[in-house]
C-alpha positions as CSV (number, residue, x, y, z in Angstrom):
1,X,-8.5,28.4,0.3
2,X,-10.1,25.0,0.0
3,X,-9.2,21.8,2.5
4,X,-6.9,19.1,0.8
5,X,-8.0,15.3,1.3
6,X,-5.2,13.4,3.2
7,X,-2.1,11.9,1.2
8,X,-3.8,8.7,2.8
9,X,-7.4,8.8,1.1
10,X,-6.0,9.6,-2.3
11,X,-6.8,7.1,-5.3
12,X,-4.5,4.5,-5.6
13,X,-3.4,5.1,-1.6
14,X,-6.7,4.8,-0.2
15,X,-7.6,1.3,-2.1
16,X,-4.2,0.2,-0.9
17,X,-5.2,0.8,2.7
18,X,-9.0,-0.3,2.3
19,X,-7.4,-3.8,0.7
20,X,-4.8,-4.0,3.1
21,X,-7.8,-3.9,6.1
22,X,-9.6,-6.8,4.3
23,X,-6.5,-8.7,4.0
24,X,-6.2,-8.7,7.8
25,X,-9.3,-9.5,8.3
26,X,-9.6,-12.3,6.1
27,X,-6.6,-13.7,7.5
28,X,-7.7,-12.9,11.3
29,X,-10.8,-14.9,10.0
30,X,-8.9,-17.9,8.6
31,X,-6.6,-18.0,11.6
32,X,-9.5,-18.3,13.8
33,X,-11.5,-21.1,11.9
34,X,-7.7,-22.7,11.2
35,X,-5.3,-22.2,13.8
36,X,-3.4,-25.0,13.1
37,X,-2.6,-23.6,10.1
38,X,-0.1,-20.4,8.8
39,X,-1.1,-17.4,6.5
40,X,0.1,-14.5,4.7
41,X,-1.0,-11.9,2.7
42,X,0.2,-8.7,0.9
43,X,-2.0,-5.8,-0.8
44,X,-1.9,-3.6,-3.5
45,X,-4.3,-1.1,-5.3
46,X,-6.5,-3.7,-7.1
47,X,-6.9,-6.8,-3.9
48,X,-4.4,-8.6,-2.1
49,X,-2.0,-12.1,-2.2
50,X,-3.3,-14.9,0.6
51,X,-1.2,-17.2,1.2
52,X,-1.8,-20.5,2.7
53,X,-3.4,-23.7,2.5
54,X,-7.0,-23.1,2.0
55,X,-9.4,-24.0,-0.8
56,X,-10.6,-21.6,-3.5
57,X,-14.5,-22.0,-1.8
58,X,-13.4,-21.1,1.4
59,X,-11.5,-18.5,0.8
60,X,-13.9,-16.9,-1.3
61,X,-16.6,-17.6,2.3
62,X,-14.0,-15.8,4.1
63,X,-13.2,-13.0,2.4
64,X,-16.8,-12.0,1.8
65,X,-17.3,-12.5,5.8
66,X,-14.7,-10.4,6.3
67,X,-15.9,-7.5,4.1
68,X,-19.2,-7.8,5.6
69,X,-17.8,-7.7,9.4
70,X,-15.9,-4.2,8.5
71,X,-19.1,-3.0,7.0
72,X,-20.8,-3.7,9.6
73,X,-18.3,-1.7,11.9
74,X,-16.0,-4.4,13.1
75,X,-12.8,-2.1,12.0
76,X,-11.1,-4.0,14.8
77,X,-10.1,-7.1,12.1
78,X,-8.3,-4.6,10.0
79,X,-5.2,-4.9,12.8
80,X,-3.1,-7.7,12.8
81,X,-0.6,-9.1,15.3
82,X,2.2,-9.8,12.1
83,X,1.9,-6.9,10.1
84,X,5.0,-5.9,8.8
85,X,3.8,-2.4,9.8
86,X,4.4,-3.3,13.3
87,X,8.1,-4.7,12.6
88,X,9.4,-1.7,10.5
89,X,7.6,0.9,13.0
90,X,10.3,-1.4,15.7
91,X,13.0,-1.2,13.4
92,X,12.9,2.6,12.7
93,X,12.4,3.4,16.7
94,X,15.2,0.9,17.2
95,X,17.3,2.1,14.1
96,X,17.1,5.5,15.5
97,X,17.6,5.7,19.0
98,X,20.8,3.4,18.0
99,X,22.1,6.5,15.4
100,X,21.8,8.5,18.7
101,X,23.2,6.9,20.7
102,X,26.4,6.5,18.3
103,X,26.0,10.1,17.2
104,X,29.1,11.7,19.9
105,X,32.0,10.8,16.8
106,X,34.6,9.9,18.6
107,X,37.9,8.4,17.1
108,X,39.1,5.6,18.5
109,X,37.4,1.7,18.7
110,X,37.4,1.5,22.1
111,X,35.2,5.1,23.0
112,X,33.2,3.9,20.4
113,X,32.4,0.5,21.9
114,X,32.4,1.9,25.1
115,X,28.7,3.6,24.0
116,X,27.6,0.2,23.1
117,X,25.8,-0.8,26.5
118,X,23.6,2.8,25.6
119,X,23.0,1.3,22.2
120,X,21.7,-2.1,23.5
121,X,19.6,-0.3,26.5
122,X,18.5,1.9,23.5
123,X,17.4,-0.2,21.0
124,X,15.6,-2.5,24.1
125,X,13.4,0.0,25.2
126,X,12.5,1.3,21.4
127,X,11.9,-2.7,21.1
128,X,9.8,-3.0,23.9
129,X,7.9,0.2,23.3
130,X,7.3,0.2,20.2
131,X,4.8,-2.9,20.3
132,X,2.0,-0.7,21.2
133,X,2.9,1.7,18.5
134,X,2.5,-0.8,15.5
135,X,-0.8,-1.3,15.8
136,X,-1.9,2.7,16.1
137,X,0.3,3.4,12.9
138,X,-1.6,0.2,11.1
139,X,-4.9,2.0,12.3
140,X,-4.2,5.5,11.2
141,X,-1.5,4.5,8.5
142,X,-1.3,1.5,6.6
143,X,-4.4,-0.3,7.1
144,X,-8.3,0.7,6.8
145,X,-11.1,-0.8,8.7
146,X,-13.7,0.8,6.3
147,X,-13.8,-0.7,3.2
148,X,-15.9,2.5,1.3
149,X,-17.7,0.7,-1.1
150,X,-14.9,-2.0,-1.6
151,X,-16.5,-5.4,-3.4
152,X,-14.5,-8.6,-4.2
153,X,-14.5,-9.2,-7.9
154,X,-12.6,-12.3,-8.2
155,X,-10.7,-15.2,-6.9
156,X,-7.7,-17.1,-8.3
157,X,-6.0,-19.8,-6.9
158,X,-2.2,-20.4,-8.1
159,X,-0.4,-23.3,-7.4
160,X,3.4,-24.6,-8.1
161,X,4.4,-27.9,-9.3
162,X,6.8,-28.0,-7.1
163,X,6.3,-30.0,-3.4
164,X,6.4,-27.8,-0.8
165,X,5.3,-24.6,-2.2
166,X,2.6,-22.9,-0.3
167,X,-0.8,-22.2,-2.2
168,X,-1.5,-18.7,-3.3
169,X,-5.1,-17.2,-3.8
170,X,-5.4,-13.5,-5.7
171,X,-8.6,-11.8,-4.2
172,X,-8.9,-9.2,-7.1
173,X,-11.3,-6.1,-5.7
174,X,-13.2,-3.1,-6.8
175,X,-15.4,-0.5,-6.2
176,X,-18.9,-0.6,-6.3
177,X,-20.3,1.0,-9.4
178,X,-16.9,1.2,-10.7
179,X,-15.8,-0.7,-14.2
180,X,-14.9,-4.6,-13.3
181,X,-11.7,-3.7,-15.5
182,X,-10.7,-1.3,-12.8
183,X,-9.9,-4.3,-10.7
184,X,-8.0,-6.6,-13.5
185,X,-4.3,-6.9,-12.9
């Protein structure tokens, strides 16, 4: 009987995790050279979103720097302190120690709120350790640090009329070797 590959290096899954790692790192980059500033990214099969005052020519410096640091084995930039990986890994340790701690069904109001302090001393501890936690599951989940051949295709900065709105880059990526329509939206 032959091996399967990992759910998490199929197709569409694996590009999602290899973009995702150089979205962190770009914006571990820009955060570094910019840390008076605020960014945000989210990934998808074919690149990522950035978020964030920067200009097209930067960006485009950063995002290359990037790919070449987790080429060059730096999978380290892949992991970033504001994942939402890290905050629904909390809110599922959290969520279900609380279940728990509310699963005895008993009747009245009062019984029930008398489990409350085991709820809070529940959801505390899940709180407090689950921030080592986010970070493994980024590694060996949600993120990549190896981009596999990954290359940047494009950039396209969008901007609102609108005062106020933050600036939006699309960093389109493919593979190399692969068709550039492979990496169009």
């Amino acid at each position: 009987m032959s091996e399967f590959p990992s759910p998490l290096e199929w197709g569409p899954v694996s590009l999602i995790r290899r973009n995702h790692g150089l979205e962190h790192a770009t914006i571990n980059l820009l955060s570094q050279r910019h840390p008076d500033r605020s960014f945000a990214g989210h990934s998808d099969s074919k690149g990522y979103w950035i978020i964030g005052e920067i200009s097209t020519d930067e960006l485009a410096e950063v995002a290359q720097e990037a790919l070449t640091r987790l080429n060059a084995g730096e999978h380290n930039l892949a992991i970033h302190a504001h994942c939402g990986t890290n905050a629904v890994t909390t809110g599922v340790i959290a969520g279900g120690l609380a279940w728990m701690a509310m699963l005895p069904n008993e009747k009245s109001f009062g019984k029930k709120l008398d489990r409350l302090p085991w709820v809070i001393l529940l959801v505390t501890g899940a709180v407090i350790l689950s921030q080592p936690l986010g970070p493994k599951v980024q590694a060996a989940v949600t993120t990549s640090g190896t981009p596999d051949g990954l290359v940047i295709r494009q950039i396209t900065r969008y901007e609102r009329e609108m005062p106020g709105r933050p600036v939006m880059h699309r960093v389109q990526t493919g593979i190399t070797g692969a068709p550039a329509e492979t990496a169009a939206e």
